[in-house]
ROVOKOL-41874 format. One record per residue (C-alpha): z, x, y; residue number from 1. Coordinates in pm, 1 decimal. Each point is the difference from the previous one (the first is absolute). Example, Ala and Ser with C-alpha at 12.3 -4.5 7.8 and 13.67 -1.06 7.14 Angstrom:
2
(rec (780.0,1230.0,-450.0),1) (rec (-66.0,137.0,344.0),2) 
***
This chain:
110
(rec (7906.6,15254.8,19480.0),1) (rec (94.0,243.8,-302.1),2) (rec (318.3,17.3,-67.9),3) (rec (128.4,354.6,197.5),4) (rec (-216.1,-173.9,307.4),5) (rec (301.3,-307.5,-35.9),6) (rec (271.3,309.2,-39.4),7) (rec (-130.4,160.0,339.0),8) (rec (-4.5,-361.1,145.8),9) (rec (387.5,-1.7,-96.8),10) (rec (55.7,324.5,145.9),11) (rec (-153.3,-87.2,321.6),12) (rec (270.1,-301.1,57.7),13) (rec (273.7,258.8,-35.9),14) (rec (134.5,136.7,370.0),15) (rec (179.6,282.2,45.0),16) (rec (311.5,-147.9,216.0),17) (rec (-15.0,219.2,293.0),18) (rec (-391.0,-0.1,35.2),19) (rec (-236.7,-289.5,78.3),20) (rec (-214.2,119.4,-258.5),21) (rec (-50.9,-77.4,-393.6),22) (rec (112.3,319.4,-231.0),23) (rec (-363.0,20.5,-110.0),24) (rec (-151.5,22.1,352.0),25) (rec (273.0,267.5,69.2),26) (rec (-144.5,227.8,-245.8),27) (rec (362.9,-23.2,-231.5),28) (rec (-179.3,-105.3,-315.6),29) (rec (-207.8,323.7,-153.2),30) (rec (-72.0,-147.5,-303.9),31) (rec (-76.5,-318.8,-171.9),32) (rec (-130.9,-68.8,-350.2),33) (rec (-22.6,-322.9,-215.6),34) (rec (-42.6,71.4,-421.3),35) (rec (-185.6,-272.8,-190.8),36) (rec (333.5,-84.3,-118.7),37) (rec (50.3,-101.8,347.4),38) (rec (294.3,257.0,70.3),39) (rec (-17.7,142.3,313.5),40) (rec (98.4,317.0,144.0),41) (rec (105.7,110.1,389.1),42) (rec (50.7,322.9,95.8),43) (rec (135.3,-52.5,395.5),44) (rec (174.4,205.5,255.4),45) (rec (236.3,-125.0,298.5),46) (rec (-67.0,163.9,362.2),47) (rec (341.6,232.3,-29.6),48) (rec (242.3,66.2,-297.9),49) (rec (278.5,-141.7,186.0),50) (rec (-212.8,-358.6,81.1),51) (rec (275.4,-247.6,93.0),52) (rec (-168.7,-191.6,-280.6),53) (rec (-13.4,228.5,-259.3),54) (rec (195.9,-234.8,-264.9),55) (rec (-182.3,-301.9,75.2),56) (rec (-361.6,85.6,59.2),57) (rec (-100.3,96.6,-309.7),58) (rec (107.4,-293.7,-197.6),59) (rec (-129.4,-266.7,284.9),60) (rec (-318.1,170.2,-110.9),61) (rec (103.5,-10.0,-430.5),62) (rec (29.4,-360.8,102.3),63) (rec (-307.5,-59.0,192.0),64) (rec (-212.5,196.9,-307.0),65) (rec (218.2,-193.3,-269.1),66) (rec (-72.7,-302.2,219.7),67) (rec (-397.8,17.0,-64.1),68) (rec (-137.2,-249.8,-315.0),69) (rec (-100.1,246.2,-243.2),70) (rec (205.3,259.0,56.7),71) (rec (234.5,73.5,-301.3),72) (rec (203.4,309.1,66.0),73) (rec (54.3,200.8,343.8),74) (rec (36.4,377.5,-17.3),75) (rec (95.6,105.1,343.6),76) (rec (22.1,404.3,111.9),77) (rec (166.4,75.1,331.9),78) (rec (-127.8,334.8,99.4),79) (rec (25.6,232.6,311.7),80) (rec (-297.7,267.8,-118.0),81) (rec (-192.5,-7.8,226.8),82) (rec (224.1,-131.3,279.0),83) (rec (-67.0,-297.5,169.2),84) (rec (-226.8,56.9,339.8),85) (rec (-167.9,-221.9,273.1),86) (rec (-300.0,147.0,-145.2),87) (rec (-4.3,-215.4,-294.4),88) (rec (19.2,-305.9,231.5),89) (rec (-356.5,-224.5,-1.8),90) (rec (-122.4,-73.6,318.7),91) (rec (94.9,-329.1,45.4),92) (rec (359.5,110.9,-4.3),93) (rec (15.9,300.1,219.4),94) (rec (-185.8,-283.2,249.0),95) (rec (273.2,-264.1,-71.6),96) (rec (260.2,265.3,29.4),97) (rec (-207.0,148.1,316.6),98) (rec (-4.3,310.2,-123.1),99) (rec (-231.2,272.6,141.9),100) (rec (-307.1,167.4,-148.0),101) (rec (-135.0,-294.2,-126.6),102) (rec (-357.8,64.0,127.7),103) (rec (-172.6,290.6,-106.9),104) (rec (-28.1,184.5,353.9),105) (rec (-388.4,78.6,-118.9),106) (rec (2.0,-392.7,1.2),107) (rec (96.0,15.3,343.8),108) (rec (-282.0,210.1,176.4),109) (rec (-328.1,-210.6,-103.9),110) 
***
């Protein structure tokens, strides 16, 4: 496993408090890059501006990153362009979250 496979191995083990669902699953992380240095970049949203965990989110996941053998320096961005939707949810979580629309309704009729 290279080493920004371990980093998105990290981010999975990271839970959003109020969700039953890991911060990468969610959709919250947009971007994730690992230099040959080994210094790794996040770019990450929260679902709302005013997320009750606004202060602590983002460095539970610094931590988790900083965490990951390799890794020598953590550049985290907390963004809000483009906001945060259910959209950006994978499947598995909008099922573990029982969230509608998670079958194609074309998927439905054959």
């Amino acid at each position: 496993m290279n080493l920004r496979d371990q980093v998105i191995a990290a981010l999975k083990k990271v839970y959003d408090p109020e969700m039953p669902v890991n911060i990468y699953e969610l959709g919250l992380i947009y971007g994730c890059s690992v230099d040959d240095a080994g210094q790794a970049a996040i770019r990450m949203t929260l679902t709302a501006p005013n997320c009750p965990v606004a202060g602590s989110l983002p460095a539970d996941v610094e931590r988790a990153v900083r965490a990951v053998p390799g890794v020598t320096d953590v550049k985290l961005e907390l963004t809000f362009d483009p906001p945060w939707t259910k959209d950006r949810m994978s499947e598995a979580a909008k099922l573990a979250l029982g969230i509608e629309d998670i079958i194609p309704i074309a998927r439905l009729r054959r």
